[in-house]
Steps between C-alpha positions, in 0.01 A plus 500: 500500500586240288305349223481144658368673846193497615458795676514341820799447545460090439763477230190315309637515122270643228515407101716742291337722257492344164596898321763597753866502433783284639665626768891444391637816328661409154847559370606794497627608113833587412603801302604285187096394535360836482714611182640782648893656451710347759711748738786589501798283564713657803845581360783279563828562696748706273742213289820450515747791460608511130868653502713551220813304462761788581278581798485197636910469453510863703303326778691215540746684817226601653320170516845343648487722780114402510420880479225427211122520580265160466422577142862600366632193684243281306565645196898412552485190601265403225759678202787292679340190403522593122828688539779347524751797487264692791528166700880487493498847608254445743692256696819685490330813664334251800867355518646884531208574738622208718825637506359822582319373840744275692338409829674719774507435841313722725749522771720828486836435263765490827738731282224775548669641821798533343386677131306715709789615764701553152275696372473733823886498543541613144315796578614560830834356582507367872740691758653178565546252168523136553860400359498324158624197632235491762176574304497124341442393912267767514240371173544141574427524895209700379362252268545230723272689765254609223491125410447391921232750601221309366612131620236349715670232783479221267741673238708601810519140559536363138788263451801647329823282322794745557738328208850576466806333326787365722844304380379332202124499526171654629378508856215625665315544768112539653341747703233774481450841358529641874821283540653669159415839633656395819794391331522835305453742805817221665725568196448847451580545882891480364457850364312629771816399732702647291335834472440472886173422504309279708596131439143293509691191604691713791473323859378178336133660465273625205214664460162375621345269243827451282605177642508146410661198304570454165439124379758264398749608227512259222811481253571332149831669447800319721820721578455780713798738425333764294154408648596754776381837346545838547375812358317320198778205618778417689764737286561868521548691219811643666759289585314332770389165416859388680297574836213299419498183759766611724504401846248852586223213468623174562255206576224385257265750459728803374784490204706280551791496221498239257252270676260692698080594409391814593152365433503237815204479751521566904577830734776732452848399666407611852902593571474768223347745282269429221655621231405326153126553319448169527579426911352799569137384355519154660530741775234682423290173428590340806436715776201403563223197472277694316537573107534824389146700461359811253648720818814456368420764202483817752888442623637387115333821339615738846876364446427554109427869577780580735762341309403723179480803768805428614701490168289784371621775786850326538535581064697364253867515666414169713466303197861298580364441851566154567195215556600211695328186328703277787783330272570805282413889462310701256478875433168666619432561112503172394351348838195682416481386131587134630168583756302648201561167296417273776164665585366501107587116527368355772182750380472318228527142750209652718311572150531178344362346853175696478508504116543857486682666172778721568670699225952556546618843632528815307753434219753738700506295809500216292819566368668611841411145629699366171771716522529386881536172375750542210706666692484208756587218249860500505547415870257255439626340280842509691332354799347220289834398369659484846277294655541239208112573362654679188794318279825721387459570178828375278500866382478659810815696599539788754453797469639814657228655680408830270630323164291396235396066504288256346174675499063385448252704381225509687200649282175532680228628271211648621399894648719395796770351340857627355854325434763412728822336441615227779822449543563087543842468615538725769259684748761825451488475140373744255229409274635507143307503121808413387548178702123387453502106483109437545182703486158453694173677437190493788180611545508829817239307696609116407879664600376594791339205620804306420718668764145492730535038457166524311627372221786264485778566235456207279159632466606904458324557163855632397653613118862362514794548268873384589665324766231234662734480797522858602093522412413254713751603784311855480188387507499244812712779662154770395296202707757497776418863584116381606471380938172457638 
């Protein structure tokens, strides 16, 4: 009961004792009041790490790679702020360390297959070897499929520029990735004939899915005469560019001479065979209303498979076979190499489109594609001069085929690369040291992709010593070798 109750329960209040004591407690004291020691402080974190100079120099590589703990990295970063020596050094191990990690991509390297069926074939040689010339086909139909599997439809039906060089300038043309694969399984059909295997054009059909139209060809180049290529163009390395545009393939879309394109749009001539690359992928293109689709990997990569079969249990003797490319023959050997180069390029068309990198083939195969193409120059640039696109030279002379004439050295640096003397006057002239008059020096890969039309020969990062004439003459004739 409260003091100011009155028992009752009335809330009636009463007067306060004058001798009692307030109610409201007083402050409490503190200890520095009372006099007494205070307590203990509670100890503080441990300081920073104190390191000695030379120790702190020591831990300077492991603190790039960011292997230190909290308190040794502290205790670096602090000395590089005095230390000017240990801060130069610093960033040149973070500069080495960012050499070190180079961001990778985490899709398999494409050449895997092929380091790994090396590796098993060293150790246990297969009963039946893919020929020499053949294996190049082999790796670059392989990386080409590695590169495919993965493609959802819309990389299937990413636009591709096919770009070539024709006369006196480029030329290209649009379609898809399906439509380049469709255009490669077309082509390499010519060595299936000839092996007597199934044609994928035979009867006018194709397999299910692989049909369709390319889009309009677009040209910057004018004159057509050595726009009509063969094996990488129009000119065999054997005598044969005399065939090229005879009246096999008259009519607009096949060789025609001095004056036809083999890169023309429209059907195949319905009166005859399609015989050149180029009529039989408008072929190909046209045979239907729909474009080519991702089915059209299945029937390439089959046809891939049986044509390496095929020349793998046939062995080496059918080498000299000849390939029909419609205006002119080549040897099985080279057919395959001329295959081999044509699927790394238009790989590297399909990468660009889906902004993809692809690396060149093995520096072996590299130089069989280069050596294909030497060897091809001279007809070339015979070819050239007959159809007016190459001037005489005032120093030109004939030569008997097997004798020694005016002679450029073709230098191509790089792992795939070598020398090779071109004869200039006469395709049945031997290439002579002694009759040099100019000198040219490429890149493998920038070679290469001037005889693919990727890079036009006034552009051809080149070295060149001697006659400007005969160097230019060589390389527009290197350009002339490219078709779509």
């Amino acid at each position: 009961m409260s003091a100011g109750d009155d028992g009752a329960g009335n809330g009636a209040h009463l007067p306060r004792e004058p001798d009692r004591p307030p109610r409201i407690p007083p402050p409490r004291a503190s200890v520095e009041d009372g006099g007494l020691p205070l307590p203990p402080a509670e100890p503080a974190g441990p300081g920073p790490l104190r390191l000695e100079h030379p120790v702190l120099k020591a831990l300077l590589g492991a603190w790039a790679l960011a292997a230190c703990s909290a308190e040794e990295t502290a205790a670096v970063e602090e000395h590089l702020g005095d230390c000017g020596t240990c801060a130069d050094e610093a960033r040149r191990l973070r500069e080495a360390v960012g050499l070190l990690q180079r961001p990778e991509s985490l899709d398999l390297d494409p050449g895997l297959r092929t380091r790994v069926l090396d590796s098993c074939l060293d150790r246990r040689p297969p009963r039946i070897p893919v020929p020499l010339w053949a294996a190049s086909y082999d790796a670059e139909t392989a990386r080409l499929d590695a590169l495919l599997q993965d493609f959802g439809d819309a990389e299937w039906h990413a636009p591709v520029r096919l770009r070539w060089f024709r006369g006196e300038g480029a030329t290209s043309r649009r379609t898809t990735v399906a439509g380049v694969i469709a255009h490669l399984l077309a082509v390499d059909g010519l060595v299936a004939v000839a092996l007597g295997l199934d044609d994928p054009l035979a009867t006018g059909g194709r397999p299910a899915g692989t049909d369709g139209t390319g889009e309009a060809e677009e040209t910057s180049g004018s004159r057509g005469a050595t726009g009509a290529h063969g094996a990488f163009g129009v000119f065999g390395p054997h005598g044969s560019a005399g065939t090229a545009g005879t009246a096999r393939t008259p009519g607009t879309g096949g060789v025609d001479g001095t004056g036809g394109t083999e890169g023309t749009t429209g059907p195949a001539d319905p009166a005859g065979a399609v015989e050149t690359p180029a009529r039989r992928t408008e072929a190909f293109w046209a045979g239907s209303r729909f474009p080519p689709t991702r089915s059209v990997r299945g029937p390439w990569r089959e046809q891939t498979h049986a044509l390496v079969r095929t020349v793998s249990f046939t062995g080496t003797g059918p080498g000299a076979m000849p390939v029909s490319y419609g205006g002119f023959e080549l040897p099985l050997r080279d057919a395959m190499l001329d295959r081999a180069f044509e699927c790394w390029v238009h790989a590297e068309d399909i990468a660009d489109a889906v902004d993809y990198p692809y690396a060149p083939p093995a520096p072996r195969h590299l130089h069989g594609m280069i050596d294909l193409a030497a060897r091809m120059l001279p007809e070339t640039l015979a070819a050239r001069r007959r159809a007016g696109l190459a001037a005489p030279s005032r120093a030109r002379h004939l030569v008997t085929a097997g004798r020694p004439g005016r002679s450029l050295r073709l230098e191509i640096e790089g792992s795939g690369g070598g020398e090779w003397l071109i004869p200039l006057d006469s395709p049945g002239a031997v290439g002579s040291a002694d009759h040099e008059v100019a000198h040219v020096a490429l890149d493998d890969v920038e070679f290469c992709r001037l005889a693919a039309g990727h890079v036009s020969p006034e552009e051809a990062a080149a070295g060149q010593l001697g006659d400007r004439e005969a160097i230019r003459d060589v390389l527009f004739a290197a350009a002339s070798l490219s078709r779509m």
